[in-house]
N, C-alpha and C positions, 0 to 999 in steps of 0.2 A: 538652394532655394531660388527657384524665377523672379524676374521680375512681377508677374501678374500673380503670382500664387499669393505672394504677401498681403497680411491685411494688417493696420495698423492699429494700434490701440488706442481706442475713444472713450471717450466717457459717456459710460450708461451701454455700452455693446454687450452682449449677451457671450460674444464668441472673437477672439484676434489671434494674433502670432505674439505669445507669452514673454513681454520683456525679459527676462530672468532667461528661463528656459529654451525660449524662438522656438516653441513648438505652437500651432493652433491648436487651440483649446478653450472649453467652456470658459468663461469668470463668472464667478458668483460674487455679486456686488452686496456690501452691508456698511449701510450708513449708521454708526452706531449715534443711539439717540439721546444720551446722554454728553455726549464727545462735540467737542470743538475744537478750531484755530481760532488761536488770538494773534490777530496782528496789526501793528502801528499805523496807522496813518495821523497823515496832518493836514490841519484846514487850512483857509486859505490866511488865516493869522496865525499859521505857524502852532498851534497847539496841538498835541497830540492827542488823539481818541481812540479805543478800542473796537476793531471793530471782528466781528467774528465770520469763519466762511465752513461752508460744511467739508465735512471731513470724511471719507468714504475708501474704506477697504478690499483690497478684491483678492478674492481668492483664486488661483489657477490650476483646474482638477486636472491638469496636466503634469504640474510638478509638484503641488500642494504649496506653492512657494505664494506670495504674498506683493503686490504692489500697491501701492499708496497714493490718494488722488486729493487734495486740497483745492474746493474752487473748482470744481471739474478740469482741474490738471495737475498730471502725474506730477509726482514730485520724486516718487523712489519706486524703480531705481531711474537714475542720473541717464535722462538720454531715452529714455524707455519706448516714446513713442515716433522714432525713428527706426528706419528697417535694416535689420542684423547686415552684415557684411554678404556676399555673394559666396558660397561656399568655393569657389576656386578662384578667389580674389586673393593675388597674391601677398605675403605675408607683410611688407612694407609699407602698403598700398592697405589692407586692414589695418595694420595700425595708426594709419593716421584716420582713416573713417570710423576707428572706434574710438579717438577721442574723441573726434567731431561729433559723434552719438553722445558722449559724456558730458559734453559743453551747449548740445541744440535747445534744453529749457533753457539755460542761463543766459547764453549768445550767441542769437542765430548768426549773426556777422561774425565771430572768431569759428563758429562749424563750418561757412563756406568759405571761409579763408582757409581751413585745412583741407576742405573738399579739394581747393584747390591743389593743393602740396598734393594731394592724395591721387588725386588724377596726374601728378608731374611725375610722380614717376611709376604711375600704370603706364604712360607713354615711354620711359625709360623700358620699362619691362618689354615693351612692342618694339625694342631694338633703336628707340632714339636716346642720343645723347644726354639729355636731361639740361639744356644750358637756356636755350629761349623757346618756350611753352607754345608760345604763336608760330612761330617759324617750322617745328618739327608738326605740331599738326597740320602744317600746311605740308609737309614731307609726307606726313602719311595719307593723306588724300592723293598727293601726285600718285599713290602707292598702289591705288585702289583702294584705300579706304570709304568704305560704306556712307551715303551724307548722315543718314539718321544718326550714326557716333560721331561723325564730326559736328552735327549739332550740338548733342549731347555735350562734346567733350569740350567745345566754346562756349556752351552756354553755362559750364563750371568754371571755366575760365576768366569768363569776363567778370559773372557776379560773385567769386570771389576775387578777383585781382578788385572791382567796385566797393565790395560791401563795406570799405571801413573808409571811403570817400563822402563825406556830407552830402548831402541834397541830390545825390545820383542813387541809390539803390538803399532804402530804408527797409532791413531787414529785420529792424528788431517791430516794425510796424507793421511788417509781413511776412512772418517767419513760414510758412506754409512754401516763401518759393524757396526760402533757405533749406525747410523739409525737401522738396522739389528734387533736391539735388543727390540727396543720398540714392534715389531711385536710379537718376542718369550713369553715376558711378557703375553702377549694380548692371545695366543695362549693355555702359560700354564691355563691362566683364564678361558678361553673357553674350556678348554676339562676336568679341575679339578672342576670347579664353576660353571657353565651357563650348561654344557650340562646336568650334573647329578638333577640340580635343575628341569629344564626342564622336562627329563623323569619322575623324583618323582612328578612332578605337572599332568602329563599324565597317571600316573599310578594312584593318587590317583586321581584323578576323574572316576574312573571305580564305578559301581556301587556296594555297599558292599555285594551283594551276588557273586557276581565274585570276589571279595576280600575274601569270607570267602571260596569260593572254592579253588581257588589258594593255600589258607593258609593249605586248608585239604589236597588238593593233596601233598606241600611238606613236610607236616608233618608223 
């Protein structure tokens, strides 16, 4: 899956890419009218009152499978409305961007804090060490590293190495840039991993006498 093909799941959208399944497909939303949430709150002297928020089911004719939205936000499944992993995001490098999907309702500052782990060692994967996160993206630029990944990959860097610093990056007040960030992951993948693989699978399928010319003409 691209970057740009993704579409995220919103409340009240007619059509997204299926938490459960990450396929795009219809949902059919059904606010049952009888149903509610009951949940606590407390006034400003501390007493507890009930108060209720609507409760709304969607269905996904993609996989027939079911997510859950309270308050016009997902609640199930865990992470839902964050964008699936890159499909040639390597496998260490997914695992840390899918707990970070599992944790982005609860705490967008602990998901960009794994964003970060998760981009430390997509750079490990790109042949660096893995020891200081700032220094080897400064290696991979010397490299010819592309800017737009190096923005990308500092601007996971910074606001997670920030996000769990008071009064500098308040993420849980704006979790949208903590969203922000699963995209750039997905992005660095795409333009370091997936597209290069890509052209070396296009290039070698030529046939080996246009490969042995190419090789004479640069030699």
């Amino acid at each position: 899956m691209t970057l740009t093909e993704y579409i995220a799941p919103a409340f009240g959208k007619e059509s997204f890419h299926c938490p459960i399944c990450g396929v795009l497909a219809v949902q059919t939303w059904c606010e049952p009218s009888l149903m509610a949430v009951a949940r606590d709150r407390k006034s400003k002297r501390g007493v507890g009152s009930l108060a209720l928020e609507r409760l709304a089911i969607v269905h996904c004719l993609g996989c027939d499978n079911h997510s859950v939205w309270v308050g016009q936000k997902m609640v199930y499944p865990d992470g839902g409305n964050a964008p699936l992993p890159h499909a040639e995001m390597p496998a260490l490098v997914a695992e840390d961007f899918n707990e970070a999907r599992g944790i982005m309702n609860k705490s967008p500052k602990a998901a960009a804090a794994l964003l970060r782990l998760a981009i430390q060692r997509l750079v490990m994967h790109l042949g660096q060490p893995g020891k200081n996160l700032n220094s080897e993206i400064g290696s991979l630029v010397a490299n010819g590293l592309p800017s737009r990944v190096q923005k990308a990959l500092d601007s996971v860097r910074v606001i997670g190495n920030n996000a769990v610093h008071p009064g500098q990056i308040e993420l849980n007040d704006n979790p949208q840039i903590a969203h922000a960030l699963f995209d750039l992951v997905n992005l660095v993948v795409e333009i370091m991993i997936a597209q290069p693989k890509a052209l070396d699978a296009i290039y070698g399928s030529l046939p080996q006498t246009a490969l042995d010319q190419i090789a004479n003409r640069d030699n």
